[in-house]
MOPAC internal coordinates of N, CA, C and O (Angstrom, degrees):
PM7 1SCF
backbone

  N    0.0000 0     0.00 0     0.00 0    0    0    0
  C    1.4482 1     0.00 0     0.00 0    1    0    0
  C    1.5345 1   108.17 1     0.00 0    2    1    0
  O    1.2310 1   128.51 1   -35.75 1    3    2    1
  N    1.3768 1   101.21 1   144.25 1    3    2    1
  C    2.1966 1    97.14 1  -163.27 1    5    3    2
  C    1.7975 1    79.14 1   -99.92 1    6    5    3
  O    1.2310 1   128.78 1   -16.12 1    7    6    5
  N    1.6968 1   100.70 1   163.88 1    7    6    5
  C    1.4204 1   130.93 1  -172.25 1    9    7    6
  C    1.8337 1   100.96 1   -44.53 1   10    9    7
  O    1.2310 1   127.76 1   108.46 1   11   10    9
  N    1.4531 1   102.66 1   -71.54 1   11   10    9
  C    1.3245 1    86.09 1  -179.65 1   13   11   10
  C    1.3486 1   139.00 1   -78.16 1   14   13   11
  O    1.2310 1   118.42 1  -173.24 1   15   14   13
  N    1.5899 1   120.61 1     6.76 1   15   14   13
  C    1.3437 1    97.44 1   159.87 1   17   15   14
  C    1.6875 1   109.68 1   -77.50 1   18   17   15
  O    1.2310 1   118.08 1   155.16 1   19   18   17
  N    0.8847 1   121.27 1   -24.84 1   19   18   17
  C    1.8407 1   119.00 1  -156.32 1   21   19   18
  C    1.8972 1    88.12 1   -95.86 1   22   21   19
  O    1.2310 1   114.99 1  -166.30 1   23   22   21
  N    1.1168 1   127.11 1    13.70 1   23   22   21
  C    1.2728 1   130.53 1   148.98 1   25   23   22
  C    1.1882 1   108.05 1   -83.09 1   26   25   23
  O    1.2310 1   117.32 1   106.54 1   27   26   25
  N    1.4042 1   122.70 1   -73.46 1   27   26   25
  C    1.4098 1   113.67 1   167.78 1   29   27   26
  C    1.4779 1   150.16 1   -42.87 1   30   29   27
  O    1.2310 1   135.53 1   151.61 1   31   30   29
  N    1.4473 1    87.56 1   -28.39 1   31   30   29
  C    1.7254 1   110.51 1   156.29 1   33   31   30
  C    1.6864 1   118.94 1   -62.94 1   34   33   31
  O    1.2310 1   130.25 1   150.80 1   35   34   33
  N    1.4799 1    97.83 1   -29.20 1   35   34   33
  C    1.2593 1    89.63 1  -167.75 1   37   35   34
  C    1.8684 1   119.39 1  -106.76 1   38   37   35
  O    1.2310 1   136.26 1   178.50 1   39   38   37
  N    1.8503 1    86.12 1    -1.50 1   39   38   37
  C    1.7367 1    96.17 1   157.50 1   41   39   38
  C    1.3499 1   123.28 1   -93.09 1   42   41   39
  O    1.2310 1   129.33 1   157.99 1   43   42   41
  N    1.2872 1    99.62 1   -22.01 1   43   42   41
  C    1.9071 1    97.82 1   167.71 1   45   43   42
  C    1.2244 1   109.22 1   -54.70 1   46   45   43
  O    1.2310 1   117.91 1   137.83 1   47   46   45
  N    1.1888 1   121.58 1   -42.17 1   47   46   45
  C    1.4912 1   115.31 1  -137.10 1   49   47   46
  C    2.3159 1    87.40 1  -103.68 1   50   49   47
  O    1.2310 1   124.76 1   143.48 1   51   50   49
  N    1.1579 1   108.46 1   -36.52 1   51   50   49
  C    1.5881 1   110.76 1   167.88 1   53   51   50
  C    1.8330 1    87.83 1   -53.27 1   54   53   51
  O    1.2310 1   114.99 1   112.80 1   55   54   53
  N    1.2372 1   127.11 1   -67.20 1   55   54   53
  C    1.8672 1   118.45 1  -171.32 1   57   55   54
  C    1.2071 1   119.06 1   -46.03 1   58   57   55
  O    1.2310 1   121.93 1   126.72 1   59   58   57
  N    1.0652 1   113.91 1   -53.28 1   59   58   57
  C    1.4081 1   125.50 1  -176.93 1   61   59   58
  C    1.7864 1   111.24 1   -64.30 1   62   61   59
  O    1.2310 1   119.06 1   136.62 1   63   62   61
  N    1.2296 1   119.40 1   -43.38 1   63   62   61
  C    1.1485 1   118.79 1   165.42 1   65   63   62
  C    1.7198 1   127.43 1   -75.47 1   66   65   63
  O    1.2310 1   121.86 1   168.78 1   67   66   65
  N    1.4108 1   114.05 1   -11.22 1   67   66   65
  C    1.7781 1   133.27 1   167.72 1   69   67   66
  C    1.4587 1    85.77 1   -76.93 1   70   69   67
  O    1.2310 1   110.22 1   107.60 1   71   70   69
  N    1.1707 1   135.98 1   -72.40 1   71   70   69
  C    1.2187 1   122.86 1  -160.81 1   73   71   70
  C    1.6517 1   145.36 1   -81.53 1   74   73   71
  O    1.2310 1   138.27 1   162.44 1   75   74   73
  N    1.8841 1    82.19 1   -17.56 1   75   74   73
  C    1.9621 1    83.11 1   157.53 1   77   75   74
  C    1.6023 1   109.77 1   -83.20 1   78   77   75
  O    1.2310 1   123.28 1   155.01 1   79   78   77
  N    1.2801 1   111.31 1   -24.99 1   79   78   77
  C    1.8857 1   113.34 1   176.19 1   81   79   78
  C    1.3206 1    97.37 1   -53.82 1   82   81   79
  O    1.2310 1   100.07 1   124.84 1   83   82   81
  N    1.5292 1   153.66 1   -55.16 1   83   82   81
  C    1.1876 1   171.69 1  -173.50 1   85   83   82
  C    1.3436 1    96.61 1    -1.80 1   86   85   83
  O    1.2310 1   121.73 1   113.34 1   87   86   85
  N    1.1577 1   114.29 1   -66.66 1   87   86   85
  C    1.6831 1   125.91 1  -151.87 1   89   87   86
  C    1.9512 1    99.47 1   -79.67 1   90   89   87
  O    1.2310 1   137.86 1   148.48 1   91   90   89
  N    1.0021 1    83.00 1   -31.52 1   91   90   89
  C    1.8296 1    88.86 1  -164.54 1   93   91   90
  C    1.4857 1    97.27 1   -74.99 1   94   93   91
  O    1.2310 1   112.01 1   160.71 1   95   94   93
  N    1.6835 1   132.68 1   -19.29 1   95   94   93
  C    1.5320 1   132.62 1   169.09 1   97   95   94
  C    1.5241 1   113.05 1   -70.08 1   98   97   95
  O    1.2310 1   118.54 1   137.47 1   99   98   97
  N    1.2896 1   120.39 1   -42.53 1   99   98   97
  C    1.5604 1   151.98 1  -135.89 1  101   99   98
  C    1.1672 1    93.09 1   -76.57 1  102  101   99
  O    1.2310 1   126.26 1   121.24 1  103  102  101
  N    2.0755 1   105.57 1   -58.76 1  103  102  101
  C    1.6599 1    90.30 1   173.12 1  105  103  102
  C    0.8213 1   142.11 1   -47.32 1  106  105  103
  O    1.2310 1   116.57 1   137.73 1  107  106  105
  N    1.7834 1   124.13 1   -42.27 1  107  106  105
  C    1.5288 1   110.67 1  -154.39 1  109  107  106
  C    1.4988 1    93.89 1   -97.93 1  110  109  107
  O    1.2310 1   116.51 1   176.30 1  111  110  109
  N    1.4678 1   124.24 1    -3.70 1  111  110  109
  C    1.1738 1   113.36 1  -179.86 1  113  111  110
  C    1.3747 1   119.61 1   -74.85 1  114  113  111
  O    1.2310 1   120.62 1   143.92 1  115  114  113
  N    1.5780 1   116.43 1   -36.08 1  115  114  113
  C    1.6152 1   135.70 1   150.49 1  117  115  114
  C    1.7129 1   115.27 1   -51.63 1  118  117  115
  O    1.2310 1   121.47 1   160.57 1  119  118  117
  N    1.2489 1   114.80 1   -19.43 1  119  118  117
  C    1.3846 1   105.04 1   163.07 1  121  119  118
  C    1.5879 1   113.90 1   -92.27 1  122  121  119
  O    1.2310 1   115.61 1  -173.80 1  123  122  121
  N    1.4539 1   125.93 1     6.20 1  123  122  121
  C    0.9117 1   123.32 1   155.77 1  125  123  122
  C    1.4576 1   144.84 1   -99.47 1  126  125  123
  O    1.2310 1   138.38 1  -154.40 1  127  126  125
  N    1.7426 1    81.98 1    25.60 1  127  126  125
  C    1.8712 1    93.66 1  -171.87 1  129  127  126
  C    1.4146 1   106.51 1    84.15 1  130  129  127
  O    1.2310 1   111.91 1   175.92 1  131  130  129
  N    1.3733 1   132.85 1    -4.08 1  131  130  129
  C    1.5548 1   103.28 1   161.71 1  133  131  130
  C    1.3805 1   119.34 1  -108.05 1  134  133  131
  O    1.2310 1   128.05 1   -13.30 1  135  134  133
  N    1.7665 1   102.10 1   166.70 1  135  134  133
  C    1.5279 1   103.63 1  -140.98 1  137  135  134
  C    1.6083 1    88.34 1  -108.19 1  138  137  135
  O    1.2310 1   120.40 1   -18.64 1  139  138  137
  N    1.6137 1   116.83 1   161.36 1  139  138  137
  C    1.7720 1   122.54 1   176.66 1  141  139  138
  C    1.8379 1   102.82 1   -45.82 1  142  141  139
  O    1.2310 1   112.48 1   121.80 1  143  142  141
  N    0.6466 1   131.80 1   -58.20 1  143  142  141
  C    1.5504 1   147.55 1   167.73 1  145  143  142
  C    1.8067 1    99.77 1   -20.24 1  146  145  143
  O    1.2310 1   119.43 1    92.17 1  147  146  145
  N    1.2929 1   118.69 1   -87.83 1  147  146  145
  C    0.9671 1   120.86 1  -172.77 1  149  147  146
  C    2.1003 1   106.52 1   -65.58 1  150  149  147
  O    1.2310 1   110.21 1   148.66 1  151  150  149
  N    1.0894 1   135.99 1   -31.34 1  151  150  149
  C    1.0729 1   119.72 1  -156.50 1  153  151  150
  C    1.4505 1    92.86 1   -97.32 1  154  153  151
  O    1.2310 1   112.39 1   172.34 1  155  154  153
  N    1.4978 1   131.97 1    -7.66 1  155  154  153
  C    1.6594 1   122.50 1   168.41 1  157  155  154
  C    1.2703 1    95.94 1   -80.04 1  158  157  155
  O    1.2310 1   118.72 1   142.09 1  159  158  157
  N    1.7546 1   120.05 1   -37.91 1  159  158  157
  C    1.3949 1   105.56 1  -163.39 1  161  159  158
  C    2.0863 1   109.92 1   -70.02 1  162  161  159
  O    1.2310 1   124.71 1   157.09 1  163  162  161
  N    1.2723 1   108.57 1   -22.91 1  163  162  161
  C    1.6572 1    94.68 1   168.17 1  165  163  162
  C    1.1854 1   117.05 1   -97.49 1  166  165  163
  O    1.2310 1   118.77 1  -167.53 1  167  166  165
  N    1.6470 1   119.96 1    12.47 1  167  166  165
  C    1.3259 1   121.48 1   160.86 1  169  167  166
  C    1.2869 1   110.07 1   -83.69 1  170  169  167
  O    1.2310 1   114.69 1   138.40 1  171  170  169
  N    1.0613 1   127.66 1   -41.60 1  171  170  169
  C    1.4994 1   131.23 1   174.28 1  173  171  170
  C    1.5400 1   118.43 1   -59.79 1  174  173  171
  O    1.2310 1   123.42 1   141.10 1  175  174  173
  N    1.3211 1   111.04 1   -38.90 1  175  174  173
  C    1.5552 1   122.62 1   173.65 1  177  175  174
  C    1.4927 1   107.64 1   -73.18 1  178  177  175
  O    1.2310 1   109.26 1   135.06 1  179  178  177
  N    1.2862 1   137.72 1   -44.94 1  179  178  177
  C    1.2964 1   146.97 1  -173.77 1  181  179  178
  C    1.8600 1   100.33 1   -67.61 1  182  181  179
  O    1.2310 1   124.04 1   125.66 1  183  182  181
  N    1.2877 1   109.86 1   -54.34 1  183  182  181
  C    1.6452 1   117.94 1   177.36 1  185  183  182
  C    1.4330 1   112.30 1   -56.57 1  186  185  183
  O    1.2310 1   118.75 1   132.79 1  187  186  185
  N    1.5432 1   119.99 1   -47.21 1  187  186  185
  C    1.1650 1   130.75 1  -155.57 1  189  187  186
  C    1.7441 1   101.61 1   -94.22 1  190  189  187
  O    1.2310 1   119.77 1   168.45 1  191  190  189
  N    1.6410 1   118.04 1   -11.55 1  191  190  189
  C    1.6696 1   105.39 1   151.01 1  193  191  190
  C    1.4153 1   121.62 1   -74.53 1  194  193  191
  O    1.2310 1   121.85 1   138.42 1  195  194  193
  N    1.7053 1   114.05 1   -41.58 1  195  194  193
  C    1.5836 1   109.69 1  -173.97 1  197  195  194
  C    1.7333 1    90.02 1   -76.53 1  198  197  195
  O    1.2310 1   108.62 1  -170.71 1  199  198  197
  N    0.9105 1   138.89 1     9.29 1  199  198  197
  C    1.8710 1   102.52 1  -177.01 1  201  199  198
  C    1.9418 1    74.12 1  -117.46 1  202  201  199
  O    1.2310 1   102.70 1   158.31 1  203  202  201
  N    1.2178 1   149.32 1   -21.69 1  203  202  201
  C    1.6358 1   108.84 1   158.77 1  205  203  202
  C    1.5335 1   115.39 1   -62.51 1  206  205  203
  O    1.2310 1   119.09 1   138.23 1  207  206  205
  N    1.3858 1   119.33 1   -41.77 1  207  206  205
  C    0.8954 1   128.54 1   177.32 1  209  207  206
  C    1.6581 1   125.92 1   -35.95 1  210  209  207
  O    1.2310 1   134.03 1   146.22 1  211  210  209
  N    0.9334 1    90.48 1   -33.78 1  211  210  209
  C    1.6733 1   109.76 1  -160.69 1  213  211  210
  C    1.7202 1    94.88 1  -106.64 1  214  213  211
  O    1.2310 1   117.13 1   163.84 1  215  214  213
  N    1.8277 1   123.06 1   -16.16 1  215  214  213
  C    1.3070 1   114.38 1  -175.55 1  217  215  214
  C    1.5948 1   102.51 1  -117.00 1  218  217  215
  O    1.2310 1   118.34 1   171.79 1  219  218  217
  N    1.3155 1   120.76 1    -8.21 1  219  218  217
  C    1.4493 1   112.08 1   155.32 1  221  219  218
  C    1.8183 1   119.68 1  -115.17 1  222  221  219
  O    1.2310 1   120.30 1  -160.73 1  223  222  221
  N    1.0606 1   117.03 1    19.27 1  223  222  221
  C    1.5422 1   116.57 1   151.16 1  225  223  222
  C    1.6839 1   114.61 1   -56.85 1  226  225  223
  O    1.2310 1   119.43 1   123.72 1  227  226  225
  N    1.6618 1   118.69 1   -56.28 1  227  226  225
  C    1.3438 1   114.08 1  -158.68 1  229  227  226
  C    1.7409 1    96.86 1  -113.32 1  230  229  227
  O    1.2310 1   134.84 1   -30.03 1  231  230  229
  N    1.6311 1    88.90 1   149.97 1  231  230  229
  C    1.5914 1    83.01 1  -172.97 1  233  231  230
  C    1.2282 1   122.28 1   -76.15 1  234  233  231
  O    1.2310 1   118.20 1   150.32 1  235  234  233
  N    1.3464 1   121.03 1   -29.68 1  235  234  233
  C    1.7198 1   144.53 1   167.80 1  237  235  234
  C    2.0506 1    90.98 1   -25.97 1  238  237  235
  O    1.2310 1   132.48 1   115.20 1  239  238  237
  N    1.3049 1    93.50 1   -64.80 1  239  238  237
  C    1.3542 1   111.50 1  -169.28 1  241  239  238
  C    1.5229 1   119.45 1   -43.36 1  242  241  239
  O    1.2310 1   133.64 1   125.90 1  243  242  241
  N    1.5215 1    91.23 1   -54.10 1  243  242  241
  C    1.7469 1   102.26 1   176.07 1  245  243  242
  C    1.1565 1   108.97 1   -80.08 1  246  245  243
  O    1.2310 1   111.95 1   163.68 1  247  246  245
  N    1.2555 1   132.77 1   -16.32 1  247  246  245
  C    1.0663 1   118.17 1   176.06 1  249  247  246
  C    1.9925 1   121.10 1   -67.78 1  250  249  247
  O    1.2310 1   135.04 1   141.32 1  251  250  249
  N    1.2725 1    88.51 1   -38.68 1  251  250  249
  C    1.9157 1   114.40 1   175.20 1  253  251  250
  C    1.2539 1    86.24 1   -50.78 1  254  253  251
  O    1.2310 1   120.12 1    96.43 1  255  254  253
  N    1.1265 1   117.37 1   -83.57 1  255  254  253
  C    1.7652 1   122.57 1  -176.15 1  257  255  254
  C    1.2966 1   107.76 1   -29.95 1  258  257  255
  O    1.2310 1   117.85 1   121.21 1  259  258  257
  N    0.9268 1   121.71 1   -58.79 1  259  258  257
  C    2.1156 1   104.85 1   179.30 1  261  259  258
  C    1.1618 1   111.65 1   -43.11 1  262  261  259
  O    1.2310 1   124.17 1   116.66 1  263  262  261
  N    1.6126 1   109.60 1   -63.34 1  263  262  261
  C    1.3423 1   106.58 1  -178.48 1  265  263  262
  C    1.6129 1   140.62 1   -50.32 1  266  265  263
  O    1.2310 1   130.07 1   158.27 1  267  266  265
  N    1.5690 1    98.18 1   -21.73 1  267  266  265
  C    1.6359 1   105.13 1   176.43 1  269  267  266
  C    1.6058 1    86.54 1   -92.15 1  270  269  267
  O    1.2310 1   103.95 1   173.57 1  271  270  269
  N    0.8659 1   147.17 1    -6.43 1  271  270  269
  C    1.3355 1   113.62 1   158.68 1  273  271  270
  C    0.8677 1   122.70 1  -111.09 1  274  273  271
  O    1.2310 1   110.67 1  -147.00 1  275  274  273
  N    1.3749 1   135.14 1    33.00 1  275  274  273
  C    1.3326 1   161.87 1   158.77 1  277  275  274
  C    1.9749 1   104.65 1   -81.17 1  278  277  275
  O    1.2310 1   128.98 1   132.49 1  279  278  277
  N    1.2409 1   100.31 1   -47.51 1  279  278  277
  C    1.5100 1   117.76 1  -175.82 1  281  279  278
  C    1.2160 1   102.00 1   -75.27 1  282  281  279
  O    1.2310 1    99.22 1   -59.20 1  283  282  281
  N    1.4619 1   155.02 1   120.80 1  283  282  281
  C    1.5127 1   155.89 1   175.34 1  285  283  282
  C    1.7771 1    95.86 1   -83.50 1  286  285  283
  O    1.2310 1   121.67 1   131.22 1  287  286  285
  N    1.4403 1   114.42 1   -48.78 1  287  286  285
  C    1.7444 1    90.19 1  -179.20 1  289  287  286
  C    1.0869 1   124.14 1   -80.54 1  290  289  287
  O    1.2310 1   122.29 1  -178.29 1  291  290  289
  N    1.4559 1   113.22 1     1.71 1  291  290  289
  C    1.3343 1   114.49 1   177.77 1  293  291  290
  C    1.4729 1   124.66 1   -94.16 1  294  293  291
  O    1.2310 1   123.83 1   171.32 1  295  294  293
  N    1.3117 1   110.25 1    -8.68 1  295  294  293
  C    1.4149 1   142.37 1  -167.27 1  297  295  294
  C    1.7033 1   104.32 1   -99.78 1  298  297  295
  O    1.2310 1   126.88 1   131.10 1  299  298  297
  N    1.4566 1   104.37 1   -48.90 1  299  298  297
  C    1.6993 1   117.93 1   165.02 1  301  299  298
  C    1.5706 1   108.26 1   -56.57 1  302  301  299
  O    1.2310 1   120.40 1   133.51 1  303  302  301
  N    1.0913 1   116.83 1   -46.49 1  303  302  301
  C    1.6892 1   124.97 1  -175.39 1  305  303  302
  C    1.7201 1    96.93 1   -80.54 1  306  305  303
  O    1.2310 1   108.37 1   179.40 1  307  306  305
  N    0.9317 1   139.34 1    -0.60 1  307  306  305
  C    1.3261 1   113.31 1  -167.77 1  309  307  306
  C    2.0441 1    91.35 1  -114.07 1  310  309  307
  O    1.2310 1   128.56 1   156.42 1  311  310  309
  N    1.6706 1   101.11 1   -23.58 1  311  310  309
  C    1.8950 1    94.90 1  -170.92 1  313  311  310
  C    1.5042 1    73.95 1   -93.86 1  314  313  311
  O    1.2310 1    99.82 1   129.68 1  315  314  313
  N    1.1690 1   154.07 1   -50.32 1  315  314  313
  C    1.3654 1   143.56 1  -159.37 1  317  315  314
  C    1.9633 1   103.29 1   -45.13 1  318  317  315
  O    1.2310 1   124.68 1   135.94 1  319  318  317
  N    1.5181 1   108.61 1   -44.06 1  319  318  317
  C    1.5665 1   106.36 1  -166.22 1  321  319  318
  C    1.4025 1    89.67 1   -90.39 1  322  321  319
  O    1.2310 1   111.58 1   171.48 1  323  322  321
  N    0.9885 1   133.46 1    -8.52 1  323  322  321
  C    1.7639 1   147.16 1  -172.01 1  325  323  322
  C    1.9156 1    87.50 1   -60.60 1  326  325  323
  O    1.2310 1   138.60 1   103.49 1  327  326  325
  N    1.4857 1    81.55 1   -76.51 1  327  326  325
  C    1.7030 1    90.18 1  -166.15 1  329  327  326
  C    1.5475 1   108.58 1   -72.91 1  330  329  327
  O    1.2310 1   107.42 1   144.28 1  331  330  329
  N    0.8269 1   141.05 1   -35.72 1  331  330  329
  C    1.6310 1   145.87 1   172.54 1  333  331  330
  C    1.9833 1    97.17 1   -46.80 1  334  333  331
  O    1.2310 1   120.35 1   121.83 1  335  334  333
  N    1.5973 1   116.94 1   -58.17 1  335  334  333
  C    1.5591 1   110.67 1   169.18 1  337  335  334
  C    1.5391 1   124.11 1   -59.58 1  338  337  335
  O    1.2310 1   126.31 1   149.81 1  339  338  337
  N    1.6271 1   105.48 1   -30.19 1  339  338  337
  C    1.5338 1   116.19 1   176.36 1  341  339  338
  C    1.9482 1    97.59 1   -51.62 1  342  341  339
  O    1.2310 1   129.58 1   103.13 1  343  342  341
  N    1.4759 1    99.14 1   -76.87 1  343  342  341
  C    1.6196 1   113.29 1   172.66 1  345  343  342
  C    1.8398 1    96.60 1   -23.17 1  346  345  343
  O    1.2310 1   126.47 1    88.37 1  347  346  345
  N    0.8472 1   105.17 1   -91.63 1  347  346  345
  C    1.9253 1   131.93 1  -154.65 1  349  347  346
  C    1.8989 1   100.31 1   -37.78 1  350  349  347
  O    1.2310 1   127.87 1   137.58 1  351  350  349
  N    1.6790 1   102.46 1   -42.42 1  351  350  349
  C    1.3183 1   101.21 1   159.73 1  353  351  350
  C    1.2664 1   129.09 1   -74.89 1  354  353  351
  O    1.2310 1   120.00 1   132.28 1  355  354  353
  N    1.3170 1   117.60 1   -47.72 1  355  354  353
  C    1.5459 1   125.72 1   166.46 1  357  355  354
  C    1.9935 1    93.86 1   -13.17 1  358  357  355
  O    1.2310 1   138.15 1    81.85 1  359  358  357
  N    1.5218 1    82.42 1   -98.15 1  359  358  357
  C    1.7473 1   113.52 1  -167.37 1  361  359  358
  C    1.7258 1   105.05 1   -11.54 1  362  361  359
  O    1.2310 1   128.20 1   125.47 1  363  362  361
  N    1.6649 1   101.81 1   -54.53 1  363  362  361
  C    1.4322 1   120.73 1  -177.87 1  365  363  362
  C    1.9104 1   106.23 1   -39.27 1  366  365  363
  O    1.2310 1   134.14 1    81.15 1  367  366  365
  N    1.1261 1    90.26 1   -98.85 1  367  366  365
  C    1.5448 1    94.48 1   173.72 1  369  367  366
  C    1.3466 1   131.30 1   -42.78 1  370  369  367
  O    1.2310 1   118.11 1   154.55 1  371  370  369
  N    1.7951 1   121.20 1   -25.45 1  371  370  369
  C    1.3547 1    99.03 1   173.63 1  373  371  370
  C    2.0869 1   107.46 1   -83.40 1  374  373  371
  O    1.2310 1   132.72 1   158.16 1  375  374  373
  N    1.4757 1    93.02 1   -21.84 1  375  374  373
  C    1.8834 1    80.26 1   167.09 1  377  375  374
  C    1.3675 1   128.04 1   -50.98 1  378  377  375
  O    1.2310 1   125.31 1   156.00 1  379  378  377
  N    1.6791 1   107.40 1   -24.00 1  379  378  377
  C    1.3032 1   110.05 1  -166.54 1  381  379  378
  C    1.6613 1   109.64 1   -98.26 1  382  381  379
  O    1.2310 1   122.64 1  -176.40 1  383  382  381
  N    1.3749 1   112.54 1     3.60 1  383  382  381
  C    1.3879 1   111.59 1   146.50 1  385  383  382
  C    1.6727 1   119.23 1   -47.71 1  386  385  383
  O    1.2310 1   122.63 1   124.87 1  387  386  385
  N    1.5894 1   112.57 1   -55.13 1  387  386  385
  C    1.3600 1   137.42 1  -167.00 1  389  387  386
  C    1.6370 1   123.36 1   -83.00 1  390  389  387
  O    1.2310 1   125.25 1   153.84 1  391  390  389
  N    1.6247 1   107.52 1   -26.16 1  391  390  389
  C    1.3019 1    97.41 1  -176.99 1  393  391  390
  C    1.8754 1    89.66 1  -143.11 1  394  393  391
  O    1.2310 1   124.44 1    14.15 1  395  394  393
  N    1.2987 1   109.08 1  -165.85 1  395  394  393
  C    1.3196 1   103.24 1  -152.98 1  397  395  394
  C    1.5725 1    88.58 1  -112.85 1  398  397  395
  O    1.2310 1   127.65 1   -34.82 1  399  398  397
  N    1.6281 1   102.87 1   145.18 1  399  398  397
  C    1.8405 1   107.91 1   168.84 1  401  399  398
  C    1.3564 1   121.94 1   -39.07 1  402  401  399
  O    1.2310 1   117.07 1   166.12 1  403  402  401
  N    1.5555 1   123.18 1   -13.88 1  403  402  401
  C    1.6865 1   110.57 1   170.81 1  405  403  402
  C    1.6159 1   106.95 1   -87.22 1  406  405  403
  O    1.2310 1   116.66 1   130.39 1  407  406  405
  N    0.8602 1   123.95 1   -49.61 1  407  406  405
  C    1.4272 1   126.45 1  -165.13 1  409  407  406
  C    1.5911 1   106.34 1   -63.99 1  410  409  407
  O    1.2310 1   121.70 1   145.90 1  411  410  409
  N    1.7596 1   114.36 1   -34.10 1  411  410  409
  C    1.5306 1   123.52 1  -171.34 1  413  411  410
  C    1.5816 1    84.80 1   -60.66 1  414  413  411
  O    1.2310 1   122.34 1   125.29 1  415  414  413
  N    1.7863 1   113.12 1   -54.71 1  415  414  413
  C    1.3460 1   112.97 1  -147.00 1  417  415  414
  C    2.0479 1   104.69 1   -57.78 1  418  417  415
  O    1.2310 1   133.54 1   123.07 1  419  418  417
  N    1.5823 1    91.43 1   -56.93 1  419  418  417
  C    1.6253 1   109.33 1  -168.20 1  421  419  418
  C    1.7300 1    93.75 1   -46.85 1  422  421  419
  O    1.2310 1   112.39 1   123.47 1  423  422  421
  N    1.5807 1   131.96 1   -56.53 1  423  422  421
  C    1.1236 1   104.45 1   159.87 1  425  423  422
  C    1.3237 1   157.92 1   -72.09 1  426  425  423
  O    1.2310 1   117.10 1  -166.94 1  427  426  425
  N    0.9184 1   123.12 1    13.06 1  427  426  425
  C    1.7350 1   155.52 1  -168.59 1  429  427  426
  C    1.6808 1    75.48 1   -90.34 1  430  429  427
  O    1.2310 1   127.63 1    92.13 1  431  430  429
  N    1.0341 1   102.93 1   -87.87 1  431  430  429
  C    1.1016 1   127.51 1  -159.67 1  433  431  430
  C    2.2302 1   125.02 1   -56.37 1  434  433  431
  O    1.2310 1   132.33 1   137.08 1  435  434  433
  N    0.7072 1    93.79 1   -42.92 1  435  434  433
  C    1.7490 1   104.66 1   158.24 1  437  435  434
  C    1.3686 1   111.80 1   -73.17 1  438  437  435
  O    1.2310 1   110.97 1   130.32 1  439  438  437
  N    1.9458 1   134.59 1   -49.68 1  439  438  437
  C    1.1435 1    94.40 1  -165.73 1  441  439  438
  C    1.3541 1   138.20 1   -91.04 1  442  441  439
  O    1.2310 1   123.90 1  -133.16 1  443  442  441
  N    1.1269 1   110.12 1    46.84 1  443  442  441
  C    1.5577 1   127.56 1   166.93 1  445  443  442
  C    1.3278 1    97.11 1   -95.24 1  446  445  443
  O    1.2310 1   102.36 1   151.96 1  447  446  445
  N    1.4549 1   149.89 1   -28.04 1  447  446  445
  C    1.3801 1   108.95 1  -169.95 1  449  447  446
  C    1.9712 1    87.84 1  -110.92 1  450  449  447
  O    1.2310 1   118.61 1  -178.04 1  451  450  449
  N    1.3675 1   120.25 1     1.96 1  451  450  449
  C    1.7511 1   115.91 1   161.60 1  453  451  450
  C    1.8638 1    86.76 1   -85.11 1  454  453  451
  O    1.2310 1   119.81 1    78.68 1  455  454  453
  N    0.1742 1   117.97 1  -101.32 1  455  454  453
  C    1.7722 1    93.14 1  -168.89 1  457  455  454
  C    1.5590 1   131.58 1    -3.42 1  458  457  455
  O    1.2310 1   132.57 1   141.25 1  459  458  457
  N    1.0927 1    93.32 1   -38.75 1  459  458  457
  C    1.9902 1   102.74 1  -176.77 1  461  459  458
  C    1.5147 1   110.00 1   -87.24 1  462  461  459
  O    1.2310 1   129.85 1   158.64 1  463  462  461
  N    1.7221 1    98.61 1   -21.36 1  463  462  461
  C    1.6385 1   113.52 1   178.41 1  465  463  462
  C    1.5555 1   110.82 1   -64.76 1  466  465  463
  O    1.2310 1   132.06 1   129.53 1  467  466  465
  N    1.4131 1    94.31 1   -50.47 1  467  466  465
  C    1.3264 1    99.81 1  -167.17 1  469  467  466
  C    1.4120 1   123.64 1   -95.37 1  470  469  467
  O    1.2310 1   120.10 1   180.00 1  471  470  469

């Protein structure tokens, strides 16, 4: 297997594991008086240093980056899914003020195939 796929293998699987952990932080941080609002907004700030971080270290990298912003629809499509995940997370965490990390998760998580069902 060459370097960058098993890089990529090995950021999926770091994402995928940041984001089912998600719920299990959320609580006790909401039992400390802070609200969905503020704890996406230093999730977003905390995410959004390591991913420059991680896109102007290598030049390969920065270089990609010129080019999508060189591209205007590609640049439109990338803040368009930007804010659509901003939304999609939002929703996430302020439910989990209200109901508990299993039920957020089991539905997070099922309604993609009650969608395909129905």
């Amino acid at each position: 297997m060459d370097r960058r796929r098993a890089t990529g293998i090995a950021l999926v699987l770091v994402s995928a594991a940041a984001f089912g952990s998600g719920s299990l932080f959320a609580q006790p941080v909401y039992a400390a008086g802070v609200d969905w609002m503020v704890l996406s907004a230093w999730r977003f700030l905390f995410g959004a240093a390591l991913t420059w971080g991680f896109l102007l270290l290598a030049r390969e990298r920065r270089d990609g980056l010129r080019l999508l912003l060189h591209d205007r629809r590609g640049t439109l499509a990338a803040i368009g899914l930007g804010v659509l995940y901003v939304g999609n997370s939002g929703t996430y965490y302020a439910a989990l003020e209200t109901v508990s990390p299993s039920l957020a998760a089991l539905v997070v998580y099922l309604y993609p195939a009650l969608v395909a069902v129905l």
